[in-house]
LOBALO-872912 format. One record per residue (C-alpha): x, z, y. Coordinates in steps of 0.001 Angstrom, whole numbers, plus 500000, padded with zeros to 6 digits. Layout:
// residues N
+--------+--------+--------+
:     c1 :     c3 :     c2 :
+--------+--------+--------+
:      X :      Z :      Y :
...
+--------+--------+--------+
END
This chain:
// residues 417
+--------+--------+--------+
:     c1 :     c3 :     c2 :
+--------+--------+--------+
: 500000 : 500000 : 500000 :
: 501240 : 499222 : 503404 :
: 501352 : 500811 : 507037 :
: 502449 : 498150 : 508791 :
: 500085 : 495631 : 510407 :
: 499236 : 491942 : 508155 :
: 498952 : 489000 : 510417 :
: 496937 : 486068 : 509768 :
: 497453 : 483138 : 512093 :
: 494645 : 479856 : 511525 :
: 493151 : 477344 : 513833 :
: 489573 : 476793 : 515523 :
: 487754 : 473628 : 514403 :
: 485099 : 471440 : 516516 :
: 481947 : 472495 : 514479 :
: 482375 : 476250 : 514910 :
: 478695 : 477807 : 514905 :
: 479662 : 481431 : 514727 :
: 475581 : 482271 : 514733 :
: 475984 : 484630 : 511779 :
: 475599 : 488537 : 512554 :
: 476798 : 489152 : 508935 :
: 479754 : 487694 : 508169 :
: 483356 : 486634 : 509839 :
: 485368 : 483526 : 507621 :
: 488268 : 482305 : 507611 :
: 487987 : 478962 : 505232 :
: 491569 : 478078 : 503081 :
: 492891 : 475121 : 503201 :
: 492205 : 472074 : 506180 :
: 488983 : 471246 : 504384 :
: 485898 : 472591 : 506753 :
: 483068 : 473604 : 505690 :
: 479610 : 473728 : 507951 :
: 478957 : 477519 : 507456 :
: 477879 : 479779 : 510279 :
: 480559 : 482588 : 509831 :
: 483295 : 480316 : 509660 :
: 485164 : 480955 : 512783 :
: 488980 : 478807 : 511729 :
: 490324 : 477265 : 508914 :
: 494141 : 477532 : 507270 :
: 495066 : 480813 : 507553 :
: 498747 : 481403 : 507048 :
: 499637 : 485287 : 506123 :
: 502326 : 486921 : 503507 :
: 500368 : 487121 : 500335 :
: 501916 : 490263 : 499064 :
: 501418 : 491763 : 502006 :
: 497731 : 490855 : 502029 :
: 497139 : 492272 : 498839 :
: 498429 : 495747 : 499231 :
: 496086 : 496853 : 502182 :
: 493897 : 499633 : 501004 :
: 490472 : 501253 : 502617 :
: 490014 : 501026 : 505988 :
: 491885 : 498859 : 508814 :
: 491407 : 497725 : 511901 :
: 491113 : 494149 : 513374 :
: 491951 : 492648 : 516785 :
: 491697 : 489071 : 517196 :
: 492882 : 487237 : 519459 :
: 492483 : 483694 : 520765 :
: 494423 : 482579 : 523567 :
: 493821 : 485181 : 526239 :
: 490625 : 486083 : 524698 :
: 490613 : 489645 : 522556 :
: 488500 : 491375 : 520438 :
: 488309 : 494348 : 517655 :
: 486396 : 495264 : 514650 :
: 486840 : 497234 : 511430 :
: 486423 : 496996 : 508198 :
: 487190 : 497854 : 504533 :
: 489688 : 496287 : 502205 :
: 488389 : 495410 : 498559 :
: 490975 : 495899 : 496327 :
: 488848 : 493071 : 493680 :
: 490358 : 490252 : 496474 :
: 492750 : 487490 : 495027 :
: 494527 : 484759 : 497167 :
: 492840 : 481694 : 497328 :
: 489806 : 482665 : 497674 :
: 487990 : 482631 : 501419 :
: 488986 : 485196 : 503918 :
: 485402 : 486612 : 504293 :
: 484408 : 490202 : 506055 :
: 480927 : 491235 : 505659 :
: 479094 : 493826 : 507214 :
: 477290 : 494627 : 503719 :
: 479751 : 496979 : 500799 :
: 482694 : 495334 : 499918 :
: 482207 : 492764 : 496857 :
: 484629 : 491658 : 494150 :
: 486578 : 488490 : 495516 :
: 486026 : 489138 : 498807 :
: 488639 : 490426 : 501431 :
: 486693 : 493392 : 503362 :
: 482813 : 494699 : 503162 :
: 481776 : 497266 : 505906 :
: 482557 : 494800 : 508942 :
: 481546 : 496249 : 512195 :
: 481395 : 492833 : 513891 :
: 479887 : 489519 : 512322 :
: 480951 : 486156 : 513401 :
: 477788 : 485882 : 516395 :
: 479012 : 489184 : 517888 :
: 482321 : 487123 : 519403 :
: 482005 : 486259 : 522749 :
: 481150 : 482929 : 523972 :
: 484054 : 482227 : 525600 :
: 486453 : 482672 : 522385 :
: 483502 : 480768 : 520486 :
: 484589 : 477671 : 523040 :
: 488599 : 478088 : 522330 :
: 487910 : 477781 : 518970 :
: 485570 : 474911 : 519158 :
: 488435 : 473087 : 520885 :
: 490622 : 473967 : 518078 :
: 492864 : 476830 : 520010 :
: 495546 : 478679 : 517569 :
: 494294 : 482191 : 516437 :
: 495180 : 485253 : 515147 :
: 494255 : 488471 : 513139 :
: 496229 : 491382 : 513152 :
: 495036 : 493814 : 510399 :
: 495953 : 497608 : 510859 :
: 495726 : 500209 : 508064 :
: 493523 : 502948 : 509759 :
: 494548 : 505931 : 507212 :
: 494971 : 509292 : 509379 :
: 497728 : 511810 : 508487 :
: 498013 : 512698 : 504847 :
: 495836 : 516306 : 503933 :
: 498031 : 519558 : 504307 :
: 499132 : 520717 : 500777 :
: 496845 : 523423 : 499232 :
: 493484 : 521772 : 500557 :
: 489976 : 521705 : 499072 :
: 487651 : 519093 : 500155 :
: 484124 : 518001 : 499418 :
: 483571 : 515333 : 499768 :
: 479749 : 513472 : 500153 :
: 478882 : 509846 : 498220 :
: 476645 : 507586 : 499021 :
: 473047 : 508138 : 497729 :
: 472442 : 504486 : 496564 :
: 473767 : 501881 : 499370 :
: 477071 : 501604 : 498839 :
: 477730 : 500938 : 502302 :
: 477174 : 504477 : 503171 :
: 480397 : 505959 : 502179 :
: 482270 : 507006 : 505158 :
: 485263 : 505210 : 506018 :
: 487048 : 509002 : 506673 :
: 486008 : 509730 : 502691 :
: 487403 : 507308 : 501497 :
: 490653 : 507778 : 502862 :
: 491193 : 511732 : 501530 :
: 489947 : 510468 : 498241 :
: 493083 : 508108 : 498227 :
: 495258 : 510768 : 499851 :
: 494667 : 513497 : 497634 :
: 496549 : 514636 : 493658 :
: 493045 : 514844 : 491817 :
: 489554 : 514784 : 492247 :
: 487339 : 516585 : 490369 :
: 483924 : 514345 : 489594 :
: 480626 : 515316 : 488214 :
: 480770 : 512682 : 485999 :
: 484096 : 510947 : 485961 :
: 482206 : 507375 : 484459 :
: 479903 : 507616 : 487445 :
: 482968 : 508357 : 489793 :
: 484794 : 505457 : 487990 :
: 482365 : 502515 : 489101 :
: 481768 : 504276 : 492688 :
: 486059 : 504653 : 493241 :
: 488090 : 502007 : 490997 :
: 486633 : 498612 : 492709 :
: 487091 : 499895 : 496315 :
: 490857 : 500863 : 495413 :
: 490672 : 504234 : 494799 :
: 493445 : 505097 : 491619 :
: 493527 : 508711 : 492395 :
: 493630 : 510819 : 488970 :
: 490000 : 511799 : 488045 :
: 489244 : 515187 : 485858 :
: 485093 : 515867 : 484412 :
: 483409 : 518914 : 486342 :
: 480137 : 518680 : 485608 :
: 478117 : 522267 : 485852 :
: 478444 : 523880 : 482656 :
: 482312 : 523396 : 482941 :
: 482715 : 525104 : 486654 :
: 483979 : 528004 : 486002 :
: 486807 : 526982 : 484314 :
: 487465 : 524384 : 486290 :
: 487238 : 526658 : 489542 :
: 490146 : 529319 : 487555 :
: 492064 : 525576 : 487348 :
: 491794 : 524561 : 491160 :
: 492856 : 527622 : 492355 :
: 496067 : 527075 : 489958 :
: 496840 : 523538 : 491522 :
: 496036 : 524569 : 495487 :
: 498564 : 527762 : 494381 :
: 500977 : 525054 : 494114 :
: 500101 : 522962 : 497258 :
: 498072 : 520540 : 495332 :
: 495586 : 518325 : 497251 :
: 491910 : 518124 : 495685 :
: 488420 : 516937 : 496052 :
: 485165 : 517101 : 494729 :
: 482279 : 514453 : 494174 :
: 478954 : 514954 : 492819 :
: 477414 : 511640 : 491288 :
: 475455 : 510931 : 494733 :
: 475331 : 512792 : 497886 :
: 476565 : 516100 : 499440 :
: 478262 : 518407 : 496561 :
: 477467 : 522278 : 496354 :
: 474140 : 521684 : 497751 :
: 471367 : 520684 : 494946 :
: 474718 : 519661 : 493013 :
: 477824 : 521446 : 491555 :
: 480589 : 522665 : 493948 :
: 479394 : 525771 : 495007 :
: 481700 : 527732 : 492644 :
: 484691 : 525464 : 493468 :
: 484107 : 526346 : 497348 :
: 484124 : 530015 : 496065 :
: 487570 : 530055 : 493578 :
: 489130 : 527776 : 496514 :
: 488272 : 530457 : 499082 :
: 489232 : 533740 : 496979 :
: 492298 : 531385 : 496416 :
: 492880 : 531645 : 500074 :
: 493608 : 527699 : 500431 :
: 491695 : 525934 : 503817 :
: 488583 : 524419 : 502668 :
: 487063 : 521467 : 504448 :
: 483972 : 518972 : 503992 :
: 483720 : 515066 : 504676 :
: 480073 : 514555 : 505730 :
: 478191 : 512376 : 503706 :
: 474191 : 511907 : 503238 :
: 471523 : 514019 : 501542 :
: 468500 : 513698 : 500215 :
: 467613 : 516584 : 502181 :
: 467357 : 515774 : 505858 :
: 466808 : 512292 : 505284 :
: 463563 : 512897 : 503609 :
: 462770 : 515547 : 506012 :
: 463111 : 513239 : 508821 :
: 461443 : 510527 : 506839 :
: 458350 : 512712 : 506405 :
: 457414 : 513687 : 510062 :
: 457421 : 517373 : 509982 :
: 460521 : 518387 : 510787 :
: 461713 : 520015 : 514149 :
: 461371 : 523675 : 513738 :
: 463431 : 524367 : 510291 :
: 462671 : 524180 : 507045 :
: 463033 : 525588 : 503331 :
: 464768 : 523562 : 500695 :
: 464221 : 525148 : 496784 :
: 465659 : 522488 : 494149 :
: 463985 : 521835 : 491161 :
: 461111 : 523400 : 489827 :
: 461506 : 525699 : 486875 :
: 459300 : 524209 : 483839 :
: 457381 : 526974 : 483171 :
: 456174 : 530888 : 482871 :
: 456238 : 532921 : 486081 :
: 459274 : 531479 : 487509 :
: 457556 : 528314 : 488134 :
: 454330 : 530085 : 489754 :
: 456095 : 531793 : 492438 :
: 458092 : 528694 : 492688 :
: 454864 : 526658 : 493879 :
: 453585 : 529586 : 495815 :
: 456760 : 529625 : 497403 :
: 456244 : 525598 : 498301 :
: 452371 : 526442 : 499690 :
: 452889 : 529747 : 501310 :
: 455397 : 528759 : 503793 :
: 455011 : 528332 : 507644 :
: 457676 : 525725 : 507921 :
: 457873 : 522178 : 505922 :
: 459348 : 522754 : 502241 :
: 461385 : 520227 : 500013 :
: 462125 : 520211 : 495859 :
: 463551 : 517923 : 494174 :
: 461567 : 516244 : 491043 :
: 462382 : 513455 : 488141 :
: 459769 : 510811 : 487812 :
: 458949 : 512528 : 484481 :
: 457702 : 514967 : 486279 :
: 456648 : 514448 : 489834 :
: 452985 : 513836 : 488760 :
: 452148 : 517581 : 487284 :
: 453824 : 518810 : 490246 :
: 451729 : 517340 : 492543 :
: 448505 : 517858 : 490370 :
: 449403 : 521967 : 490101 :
: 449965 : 522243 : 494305 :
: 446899 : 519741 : 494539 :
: 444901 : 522536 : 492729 :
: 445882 : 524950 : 494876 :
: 445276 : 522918 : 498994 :
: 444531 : 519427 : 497810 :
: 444443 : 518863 : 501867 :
: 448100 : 519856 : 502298 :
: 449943 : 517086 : 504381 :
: 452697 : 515608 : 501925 :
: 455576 : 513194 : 501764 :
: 456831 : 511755 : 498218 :
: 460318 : 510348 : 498881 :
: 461647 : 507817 : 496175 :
: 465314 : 506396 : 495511 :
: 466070 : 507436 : 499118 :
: 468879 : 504583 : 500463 :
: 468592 : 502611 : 497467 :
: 466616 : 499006 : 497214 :
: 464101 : 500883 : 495824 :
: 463264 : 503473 : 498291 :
: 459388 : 504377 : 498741 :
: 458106 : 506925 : 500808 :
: 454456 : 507946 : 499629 :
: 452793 : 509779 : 502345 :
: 449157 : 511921 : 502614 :
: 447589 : 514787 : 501075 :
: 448380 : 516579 : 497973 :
: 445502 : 515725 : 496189 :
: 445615 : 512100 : 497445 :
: 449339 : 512265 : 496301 :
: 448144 : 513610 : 492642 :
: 445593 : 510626 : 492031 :
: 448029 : 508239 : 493305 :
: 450431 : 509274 : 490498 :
: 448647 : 510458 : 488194 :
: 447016 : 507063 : 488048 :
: 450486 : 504953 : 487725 :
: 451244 : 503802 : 483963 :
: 454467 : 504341 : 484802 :
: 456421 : 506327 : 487152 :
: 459696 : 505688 : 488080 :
: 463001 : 506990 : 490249 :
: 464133 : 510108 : 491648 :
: 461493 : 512093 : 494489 :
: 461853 : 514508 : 497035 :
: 459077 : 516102 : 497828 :
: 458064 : 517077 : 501339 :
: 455413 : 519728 : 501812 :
: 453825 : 519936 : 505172 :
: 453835 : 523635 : 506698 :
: 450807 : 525851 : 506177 :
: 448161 : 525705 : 508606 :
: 448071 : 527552 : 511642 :
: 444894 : 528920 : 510535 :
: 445997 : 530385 : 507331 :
: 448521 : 532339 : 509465 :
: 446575 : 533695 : 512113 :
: 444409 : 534875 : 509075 :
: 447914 : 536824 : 507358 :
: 448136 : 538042 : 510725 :
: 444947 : 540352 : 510603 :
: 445858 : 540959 : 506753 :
: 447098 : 544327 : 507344 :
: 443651 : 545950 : 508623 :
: 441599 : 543515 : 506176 :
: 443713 : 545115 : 503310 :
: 442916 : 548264 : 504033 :
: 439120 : 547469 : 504248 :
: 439231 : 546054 : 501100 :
: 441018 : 548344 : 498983 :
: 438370 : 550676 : 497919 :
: 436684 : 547831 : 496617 :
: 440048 : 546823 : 494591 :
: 440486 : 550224 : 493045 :
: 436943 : 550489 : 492398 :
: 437344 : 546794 : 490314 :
: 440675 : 548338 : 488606 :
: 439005 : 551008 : 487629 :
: 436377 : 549246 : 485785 :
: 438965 : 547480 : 484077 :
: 438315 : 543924 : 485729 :
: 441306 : 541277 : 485411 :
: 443458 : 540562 : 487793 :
: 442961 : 536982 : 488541 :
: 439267 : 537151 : 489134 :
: 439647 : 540146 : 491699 :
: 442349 : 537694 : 493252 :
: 440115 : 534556 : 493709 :
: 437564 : 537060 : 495326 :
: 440164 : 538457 : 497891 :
: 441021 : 534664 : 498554 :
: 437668 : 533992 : 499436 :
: 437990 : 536334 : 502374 :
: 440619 : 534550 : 503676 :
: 443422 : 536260 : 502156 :
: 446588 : 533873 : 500638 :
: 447270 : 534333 : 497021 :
: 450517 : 536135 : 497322 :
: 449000 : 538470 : 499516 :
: 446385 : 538949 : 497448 :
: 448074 : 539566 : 493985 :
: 450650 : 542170 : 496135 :
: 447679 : 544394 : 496977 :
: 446088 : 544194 : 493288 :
: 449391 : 544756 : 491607 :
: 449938 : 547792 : 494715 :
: 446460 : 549528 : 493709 :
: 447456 : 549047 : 490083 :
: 450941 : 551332 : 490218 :
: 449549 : 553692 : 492158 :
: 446403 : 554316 : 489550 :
+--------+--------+--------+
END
């Protein structure tokens, strides 16, 4: 891999379009082709050093007196003879750089006209990679969620610069890191191995080793592992940093309208018993928006158990967030439920957005205290008679009272009999 800049020198031609927001080319050979990102033809450059650029660089180009700068980021996949092409979309095997900041109809007209009349060019190419990681660091580090393009150009250099990352799934790690250049030494952390692995990192950052940590998509140590690695590094006494990267999280809060005044995030629902109840309640009883995860396997009881409980409960199911797939299923709970309940098939991963809980349910909590009281010696008369809890329950959530209320007092008036 080099520092130093690559230079690529080619010509203008007559028919230059440059109409294509998407693309920058630079055609081989003195053959033109009609294409709307070709901006030259016959590039002349040092092949060797061509092919050793890694991740990010930057690009000025100049024609004549004219100059202007993009980015972009190398794919390791490219081979000579084949066109010098930067897109804006991910990198692609055979091409030189994906990630472009600039496409071919972002130039300005007058270095469009210099190389219509055939003016001598120039692109100088500039690794971008910041000073190498101190020894003894820690970093998470945050993956794209499905687009590809989303990986930040900053991640991708400290997953080159550092001795070993630590992946989630090192086959999932493989296809995200080996075609965009990344030959850093990969070990398996996956959840049920953490522990160990967290006595093992705080070993290697003992010894001024550099590592990282990926999940298989998104932000690690927050629905994902990581959370004991940040812990070992930290007791370890080695710096501990974070490359940003996106979640599920705030995008599909921000997706579903309600945000703006905080929110609860609770992972996956348990499957069953009383875990999963005051899981739901949890989701229902809230006065801010609440989020869970779900797999599509899934996602349809969820909805059909909170639907049971406020089927008018604004909603927001978020599917395959960033990916070509993404859906985002919005109205009430009950609406949500028939919608998939009814599908022969359900499909992708959700997170589910839960509106807050009406302002009328918590002025009512507010005047629980003094409706309790009234209430109780009808309670302990109802205990006393031996009546169930969960029909004494429903009655008290006729008045007005929310379940968890309502089961706190019963349960209350039972200890103290």
């Amino acid at each position: 891999m080099t520092d130093d800049p690559v230079r690529i020198q080619f010509r203008g031609h007559a028919d230059v379009r440059a109409s294509d927001p998407g693309a920058i080319e630079i055609i081989g050979g003195d053959d033109w082709a009609s294409r709307s990102r070709a901006i030259g033809l016959a590039p002349l450059f040092d092949p060797a050093a061509l092919l050793s650029l890694r991740g990010r660089v930057g690009i000025t180009l100049r024609v004549g007196a004219v100059e202007d700068m993009f980015e972009a980021t190398i794919t390791p996949g490219f081979t000579r003879g084949t066109p010098l092409l930067f897109r804006r979309e991910p990198a692609a095997p055979r091409i030189l750089a994906g990630q472009s900041s600039k496409g071919a109809a972002d130039l300005s007209r007058a270095m469009v006209d210099l190389l219509r009349a055939g003016a001598e060019a120039e692109l100088i190419l500039t690794p971008r990679a910041g000073p190498p990681p101190p020894p003894g660091l820690f970093a998470l580090v945050g993956m794209p969620l499905g687009h590809q393009g989303d990986l930040a150009p900053r991640a991708l250099d400290m997953l080159m610069s550092v001795d070993l990352i630590l992946a989630e799934d090192t086959r999932v790690a493989e296809d995200a890191l080996r075609w965009r250049g990344v030959r850093t030494p990969l070990r398996s952390c996956f959840a049920q191995r953490e522990e160990a692995r967290g006595q093992e990192l705080a070993e290697r950052l003992g010894r001024g080793e550099r590592v990282a940590f990926i999940s298989d998509a998104g932000m690690p140590a927050v629905s994902d592992p990581g959370a004991v690695l940040v812990r070992a590094a930290v007791a370890a006494g080695a710096q501990v940093t974070a490359i940003p990267g996106p979640s599920a999280v705030p995008l599909a809060l921000a997706l579903s309208g309600f945000g703006g005044g905080g929110f609860a995030f609770h992972g996956f629902p348990p499957r069953k018993g009383k875990e999963r109840k005051a899981f739901l309640a949890r989701l229902l009883d809230s006065d801010m928006p609440t989020l869970a995860f779900e797999s599509p396997a899934r996602i349809a009881a969820l909805l059909e158990e909170q639907a049971n409980s406020d089927p008018a409960r604004p909603a927001v199911a978020c599917r395959d967030l960033t990916k070509v797939s993404e859906a985002v299923h919005r109205g009430s709970l009950g609406e949500l439920a028939s919608h998939f309940g009814a599908m022969a098939e359900v499909r992708g991963e959700y997170t589910l957005v839960v509106g807050a809980r009406p302002p009328a349910a918590a002025e009512a909590d507010q005047g629980e205290a003094g409706g309790a009281l009234d209430l109780e010696p009808f309670v302990a008369a109802l205990l006393a008679d031996n009546c169930p809890t969960a029909p004494i329950v429903s009655a008290l959530r006729a008045t007005g009272m929310d379940r968890r209320t309502a089961y706190d007092l019963v349960q209350r008036l039972k200890n103290e009999a």
